[in-house]
C-alpha positions in Angstrom: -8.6 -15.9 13.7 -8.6 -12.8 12.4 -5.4 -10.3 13.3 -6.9 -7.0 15.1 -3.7 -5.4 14.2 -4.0 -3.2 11.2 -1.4 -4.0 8.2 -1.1 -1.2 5.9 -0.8 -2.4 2.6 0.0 -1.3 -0.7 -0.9 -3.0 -4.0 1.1 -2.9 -7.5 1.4 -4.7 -10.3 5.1 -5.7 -12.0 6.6 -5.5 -15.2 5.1 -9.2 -16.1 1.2 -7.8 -14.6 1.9 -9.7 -11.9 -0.6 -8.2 -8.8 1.4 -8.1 -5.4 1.0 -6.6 -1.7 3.7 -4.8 -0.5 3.9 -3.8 3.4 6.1 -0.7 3.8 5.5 -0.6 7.8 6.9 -4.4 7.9 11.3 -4.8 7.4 11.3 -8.2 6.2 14.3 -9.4 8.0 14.1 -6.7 11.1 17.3 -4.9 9.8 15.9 -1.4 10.1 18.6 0.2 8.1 17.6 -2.5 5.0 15.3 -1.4 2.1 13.7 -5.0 2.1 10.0 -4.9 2.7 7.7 -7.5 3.2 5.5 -8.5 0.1 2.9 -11.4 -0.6 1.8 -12.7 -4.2 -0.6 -15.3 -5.0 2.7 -17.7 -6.7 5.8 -17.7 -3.8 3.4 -16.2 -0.9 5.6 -14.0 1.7 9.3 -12.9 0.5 11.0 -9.9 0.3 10.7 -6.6 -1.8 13.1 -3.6 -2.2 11.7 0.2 -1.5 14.0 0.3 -5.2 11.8 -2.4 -6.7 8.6 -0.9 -5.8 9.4 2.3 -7.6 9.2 0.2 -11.0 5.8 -0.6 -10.4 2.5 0.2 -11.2 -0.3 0.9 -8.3 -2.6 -1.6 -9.1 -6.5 -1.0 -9.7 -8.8 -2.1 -7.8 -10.5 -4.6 -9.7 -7.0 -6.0 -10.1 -6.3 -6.5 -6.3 -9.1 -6.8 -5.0 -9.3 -10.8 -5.2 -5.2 -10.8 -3.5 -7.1 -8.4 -0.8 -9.4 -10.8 0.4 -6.6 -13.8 0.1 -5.0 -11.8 2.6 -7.8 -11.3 4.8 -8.6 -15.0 4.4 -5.3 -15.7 6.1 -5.9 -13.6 9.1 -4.8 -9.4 7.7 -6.5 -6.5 8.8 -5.8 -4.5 5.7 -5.3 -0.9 5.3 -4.9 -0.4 1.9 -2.8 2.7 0.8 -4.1 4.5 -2.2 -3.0 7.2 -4.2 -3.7 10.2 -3.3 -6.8 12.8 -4.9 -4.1 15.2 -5.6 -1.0 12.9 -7.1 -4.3 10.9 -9.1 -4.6 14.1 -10.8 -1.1 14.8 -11.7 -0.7 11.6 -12.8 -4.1 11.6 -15.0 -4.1 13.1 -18.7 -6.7 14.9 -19.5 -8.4 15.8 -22.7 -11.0 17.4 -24.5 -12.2 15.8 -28.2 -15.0 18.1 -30.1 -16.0 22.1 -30.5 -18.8 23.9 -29.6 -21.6 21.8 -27.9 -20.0 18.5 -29.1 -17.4 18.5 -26.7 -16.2 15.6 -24.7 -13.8 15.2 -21.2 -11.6 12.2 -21.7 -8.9 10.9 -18.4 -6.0 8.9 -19.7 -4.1 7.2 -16.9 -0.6 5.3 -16.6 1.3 6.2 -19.7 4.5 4.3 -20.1 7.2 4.5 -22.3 10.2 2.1 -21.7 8.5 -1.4 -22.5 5.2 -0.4 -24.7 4.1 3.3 -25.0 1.4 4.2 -24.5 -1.8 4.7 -21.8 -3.1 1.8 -19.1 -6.9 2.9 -19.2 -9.0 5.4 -19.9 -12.5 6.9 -19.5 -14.4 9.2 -21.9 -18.2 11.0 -20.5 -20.3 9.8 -23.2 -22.8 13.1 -22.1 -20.9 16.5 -22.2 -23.3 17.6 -19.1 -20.2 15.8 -17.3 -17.7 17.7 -15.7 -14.1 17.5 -15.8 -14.1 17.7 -11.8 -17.1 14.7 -11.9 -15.2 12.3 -14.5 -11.9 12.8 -12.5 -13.8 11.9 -9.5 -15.6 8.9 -10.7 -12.4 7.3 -12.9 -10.5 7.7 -9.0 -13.5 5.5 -7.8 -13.1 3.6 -10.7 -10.0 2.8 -10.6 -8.7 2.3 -6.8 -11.8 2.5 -4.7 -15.1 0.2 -6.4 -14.1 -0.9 -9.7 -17.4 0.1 -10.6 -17.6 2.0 -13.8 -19.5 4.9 -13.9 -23.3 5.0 -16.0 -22.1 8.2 -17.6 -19.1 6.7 -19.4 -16.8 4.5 -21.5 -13.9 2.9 -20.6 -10.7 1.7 -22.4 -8.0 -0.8 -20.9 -5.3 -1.9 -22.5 -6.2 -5.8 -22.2 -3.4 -6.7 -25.0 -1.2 -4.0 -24.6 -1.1 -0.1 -24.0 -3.0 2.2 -26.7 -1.9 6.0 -27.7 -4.5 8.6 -28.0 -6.6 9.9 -29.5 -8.8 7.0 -29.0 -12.5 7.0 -30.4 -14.9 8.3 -28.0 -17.1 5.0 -29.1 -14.6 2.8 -26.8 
């Protein structure tokens, strides 16, 4: 039976790439002066997680929780998942521009790290430079958190094996 109660959730990934839901509105052991949230992970189910802990993570992407989402909706969660916002997306994003004159391209870099493996996450480069900066932003947000559904306009770089430093070739 499916729960009519909506469960905000928020998804990150660890330091191993291990995909979890955290709940920020649920105390795990209903000491409201504790810092222990409740989580859920594919391996251990429901435990605890520390507002502290969550700080060292990464928000995942949607194509990487998007099969833990529908676990949880499987088991009876109304899900309200808590993205990033527009605004902190775009602070967080790198941009830049590769080319001169009429060869120029817009390029989004996203997630750089630098205490395990420097480097970026992913990235997307516009493959047409009719693309705007505004339009790539938009659609690597999508992209990223919303559809997992790259855009037609572009190419896309993840860091499968590890993280990669720019520039990268705009024939990714």
């Amino acid at each position: 039976m499916k729960n009519t109660e909506i469960t905000k959730v928020q998804f990150l990934v660890d330091d191993l790439g291990e995909v979890f839901a955290f709940f920020p509105e649920i105390y795990f052991n209903l000491d409201l002066d504790s810092d222990l949230r409740r989580c859920y992970a594919r391996i251990g189910q429901h435990s605890a997680c520390s507002l502290e802990y969550t700080k060292t993570c990464r928000i995942a992407t949607y194509l990487e929780f998007e099969p833990l989402l529908e676990e949880l909706k499987n088991i009876g969660y109304n899900c309200k998942v808590i993205l990033p916002t527009k605004k902190a997306f775009k602070e967080l994003a790198n941009y830049h521009q590769y080319g001169y004159g009429s060869n120029k391209h817009n390029v989004f870099y996203y997630d750089w790290q630098e205490e395990t493996e420097r480097g970026f996450f992913v990235g997307i480069a516009a493959h047409s430079q009719q693309v705007t900066k505004t339009d790539l932003l938009k659609e690597f947000y999508n992209y990223l958190f919303v559809d997992g559904i790259r855009p037609d306009f572009s190419r896309l770089k993840t860091s499968e094996n590890g993280r990669f430093k720019v520039p990268v070739s705009l024939t990714f």
